[in-house]
N, C-alpha and C positions, 0 to 999 in steps of 0.2 A: 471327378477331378481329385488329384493325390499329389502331395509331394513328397521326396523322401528325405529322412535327416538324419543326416549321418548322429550316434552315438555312443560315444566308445565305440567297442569290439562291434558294433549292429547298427542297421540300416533300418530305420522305423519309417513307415508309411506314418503320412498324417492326411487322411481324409478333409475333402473342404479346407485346404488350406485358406483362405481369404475369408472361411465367415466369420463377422466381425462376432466379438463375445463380450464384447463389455460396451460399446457406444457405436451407432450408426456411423460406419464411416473410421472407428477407432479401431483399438487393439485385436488381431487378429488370431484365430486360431494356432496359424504357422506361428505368429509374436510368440503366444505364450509356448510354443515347442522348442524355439529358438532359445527363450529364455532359461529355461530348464534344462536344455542343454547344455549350456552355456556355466549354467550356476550347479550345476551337479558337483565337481569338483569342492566344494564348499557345504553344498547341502547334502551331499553322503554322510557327509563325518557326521551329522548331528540325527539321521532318519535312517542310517543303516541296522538292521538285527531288529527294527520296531514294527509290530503291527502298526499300520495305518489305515483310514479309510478317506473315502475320496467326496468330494461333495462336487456334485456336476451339474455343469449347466449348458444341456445340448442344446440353447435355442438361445443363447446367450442371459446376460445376469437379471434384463428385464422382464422375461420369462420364467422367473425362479428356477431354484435349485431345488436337487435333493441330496441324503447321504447315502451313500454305496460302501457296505461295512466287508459286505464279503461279494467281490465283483468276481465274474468270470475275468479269467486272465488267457493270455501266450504261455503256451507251458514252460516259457522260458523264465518268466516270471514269479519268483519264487513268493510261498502260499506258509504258513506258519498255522495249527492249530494252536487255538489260544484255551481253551478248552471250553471258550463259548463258540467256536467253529471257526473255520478257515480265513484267516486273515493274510492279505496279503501284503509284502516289506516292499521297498526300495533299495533295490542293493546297487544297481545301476541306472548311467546315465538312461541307458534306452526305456527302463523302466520311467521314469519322470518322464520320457518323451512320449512313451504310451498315454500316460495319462493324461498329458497334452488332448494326444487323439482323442481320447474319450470324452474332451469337453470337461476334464475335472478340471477345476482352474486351483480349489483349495485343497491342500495333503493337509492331514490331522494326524495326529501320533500318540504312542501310548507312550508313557513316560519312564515304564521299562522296558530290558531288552532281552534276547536271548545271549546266555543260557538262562536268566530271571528271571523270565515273565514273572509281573506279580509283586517283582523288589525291586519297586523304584531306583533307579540310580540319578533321577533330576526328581525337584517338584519346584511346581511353577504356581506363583501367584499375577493373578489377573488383575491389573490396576485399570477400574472399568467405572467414568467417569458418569455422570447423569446425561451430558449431552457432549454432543462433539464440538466444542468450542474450543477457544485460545483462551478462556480462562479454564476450561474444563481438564487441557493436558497439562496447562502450569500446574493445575493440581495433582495430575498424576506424575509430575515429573518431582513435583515434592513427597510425593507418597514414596515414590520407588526408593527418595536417598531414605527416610525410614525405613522402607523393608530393609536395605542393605545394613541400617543399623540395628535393628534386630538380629537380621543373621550373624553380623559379626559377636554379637554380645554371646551368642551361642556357638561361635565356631564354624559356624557356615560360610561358604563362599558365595556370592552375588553376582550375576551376571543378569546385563538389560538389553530388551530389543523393544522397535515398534512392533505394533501390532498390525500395523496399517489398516486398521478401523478405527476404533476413539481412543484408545491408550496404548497402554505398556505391559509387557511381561519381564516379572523378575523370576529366570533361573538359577536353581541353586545344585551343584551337583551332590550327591549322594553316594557312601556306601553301600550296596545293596545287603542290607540287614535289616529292614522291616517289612510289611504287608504295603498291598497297596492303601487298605485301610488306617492303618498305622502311621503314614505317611501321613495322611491325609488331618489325622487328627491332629499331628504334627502342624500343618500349613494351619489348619483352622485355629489352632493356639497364639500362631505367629498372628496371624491373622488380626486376631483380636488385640493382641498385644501393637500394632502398627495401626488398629482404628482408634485406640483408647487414645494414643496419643494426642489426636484433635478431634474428637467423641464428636461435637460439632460439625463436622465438614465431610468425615468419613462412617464406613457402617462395614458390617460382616453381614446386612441382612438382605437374605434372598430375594423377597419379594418386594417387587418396584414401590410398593406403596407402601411400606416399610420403611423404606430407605428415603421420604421425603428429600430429596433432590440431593442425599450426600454421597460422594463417591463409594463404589460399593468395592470394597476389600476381597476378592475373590477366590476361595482356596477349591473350589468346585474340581477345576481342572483334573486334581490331584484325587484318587479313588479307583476302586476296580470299574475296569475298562471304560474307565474317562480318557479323553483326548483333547489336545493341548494344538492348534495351530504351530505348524511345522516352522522353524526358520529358516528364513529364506523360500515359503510361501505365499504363491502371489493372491491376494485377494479378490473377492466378486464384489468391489466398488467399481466408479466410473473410475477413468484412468489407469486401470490396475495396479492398483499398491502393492506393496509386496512386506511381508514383516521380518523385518533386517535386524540382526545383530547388532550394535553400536556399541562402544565402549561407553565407561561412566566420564571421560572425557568429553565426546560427543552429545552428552545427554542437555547439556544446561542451554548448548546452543539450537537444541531443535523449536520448530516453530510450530511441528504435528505431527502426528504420526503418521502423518501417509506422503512422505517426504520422497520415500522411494519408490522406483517402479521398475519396469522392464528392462528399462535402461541399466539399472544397478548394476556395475563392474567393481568386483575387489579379486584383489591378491589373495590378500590374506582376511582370514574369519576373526571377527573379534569372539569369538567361542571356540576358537582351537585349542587345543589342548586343556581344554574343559574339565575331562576326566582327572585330568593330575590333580585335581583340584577338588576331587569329591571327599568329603566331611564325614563324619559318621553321625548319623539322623541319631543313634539310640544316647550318643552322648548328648546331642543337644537335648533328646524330650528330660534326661537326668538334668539337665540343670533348670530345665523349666519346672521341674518339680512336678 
C-alpha cells in the first residue's frame, strides 16, 4: 500500500503510509510526509546547499534508530561530495518528502554550505540540561539569554529555537572565514565564557560524570563534519516534537521544549533572513584575545 504526495514540482510515493512511527496508534508515516511537506517552505531557507544525514527509524522510534550519512538516493536528489564522500542536500520539498518514506523522522546538517564546505557560516551552541524537567529548561532558558550576551559583547548575532528534546539551541550566523575547527575553538571559548558565569549550575565538561548534574555548555555541534539537528526537524520522541525557531520574545513564555509538533503552522520563520545578520567569527576570536 502507497500513497502519493504531492511536492512542489513532484509526486512522491510514500510507502505504508498508516505505519504508525512514533506511538501505537499515533503519528503516522503519511503525518510525518505531510508535515514536511507542509514545512518545506520555511525549512529550505535554513538546510538548503548543506550536507545532511538522515537518522531513521523503519520500525518506528521503539525500535531504535540508526544514522544514514551517505543514503542511496532518486537521482533526482541532489548528492554533494564533502570530501569525506557523497552526502546528500535538501534542495526540495519532495526531497524532505522522500525522507518521510524512508522512515527518516530526524534531518541533521552541517553548519556549512556550498560554495564553503568547511567555513562555517552558523555555529550552534547546545544548551543541554542534566534531566528533562521544568526546572531543567528554566535553566536553559537562562543559559541561552547568557549565550546571547556573550555573543553580543563580541559582535555576534543570536538566534534561539527548541530542540524538541531537553533544551535549546543558540544560532549564531557567520562570515564564512574560518575552518570548521576554528570555529569550533571559537564556540568552545564562548562556551566557557557563558559556564564561568554560574560555574555552579553550568559546565563545558563532556563526560556525564564530570558534569555532576550541571548543565552541560555544548559547543560539540560545531567542528569538521559535525551535525547540528535541522530546524524545523521533527523529533524520534513520543508525540513528535519538532525543533522550532522561536524568537527571543517567545523564549520567557515557553513551558518546554517539545511545545511543538506536526501540527506547527507558521508564515513566517523566525530565522529568515538570518544571513543579513552574519558577523565576522575572525573579529569576535580578536577581541576574545
Amino acid at each position: 500500500m502507497s500513497t502519493d504526495v504531492r511536492a512542489g514540482r513532484r509526486t512522491v510515493k510514500v510507502r505504508r503510509p498508516d505505519k504508525p512511527l512514533f506511538d501505537e496508534g499515533g503519528e503516522t508515516k503519511a503525518d510525518l510526509a505531510e508535515y514536511y511537506a507542509r514545512i518545506a517552505p520555511l525549512m529550505l531557507a535554513q538546510v538548503r546547499d548543506r550536507p545532511v544525514a538522515l537518522q531513521r527509524f523503519p520500525d518506528g522510534i521503539d525500535s531504535g534508530g540508526f544514522f544514514v550519512k551517505h543514503p542511496s538516493t532518486p537521482s533526482w536528489v541532489r548528492q554533494v561530495e564533502t570530501g569525506h564522500g557523497w552526502m546528500m542536500q535538501c534542495q526540495d520539498a519532495a526531497t524532505l518528502v522522500w525522507c518521510a518514506d524512508q522512515a527518516a523522522i530526524e534531518i541533521h546538517m552541517w553548519l556549512s554550505k556550498e560554495p564553503n564546505l568547511g567555513m562555517p557560516d552558523r555555529m550552534v551552541l547546545d544548551l543541554d540540561p542534566p534531566e528533562a524537567t521544568a526546572a531543567g529548561f528554566e535553566a536553559c532558558k537562562a543559559t541561552a539569554w547568557d549565550v546571547r550576551a556573550e555573543l553580543d559583547d563580541l559582535g555576534l548575532a543570536a538566534y534561539v529555537m527548541t530542540t524538541g528534546s531537553k533544551g535549546l539551541h543558540v544560532h549564531s550566523p557567520l562570515r564564512p572565514e574560518l575552518t570548521d575547527q576554528e570555529v569550533r575553538d571559537l564556540a568552545e571559548a564562548i562556551a566557557d565564557r557563558v559556564a564561568a558565569r554560574r560555574p555552579e549550575e553550568r559546565t563545558t565538561k563532556f563526560r556525564k560524570a564530570a558534569r555532576r548534574g550541571r548543565l552541560f555548555v555544548d559547543y560539540l555541534r560545531n567542528g569538521r563534519d559535525q551535525l547540528a539537528v535541522a530546524p524545523y526537524s521533527v523529533r524520534a520522541r513520543p508525540g513528535a516534537p519538532v525543533a522550532a525557531p522561536i524568537t527571543w520574545e517567545e523564549l520567557d513564555g515557553l513551558v518546554s521544549p517539545r511545545v511543538f509538533s506536526l501540527d506547527l503552522r507558521r508564515e513566517e520563520c523566525p530565522f529568515a533572513g538570518m544571513g543579513r545578520h552574519a558577523r565576522s567569527p575572525r573579529k569576535a576570536r580578536a577581541k576574545l584575545g
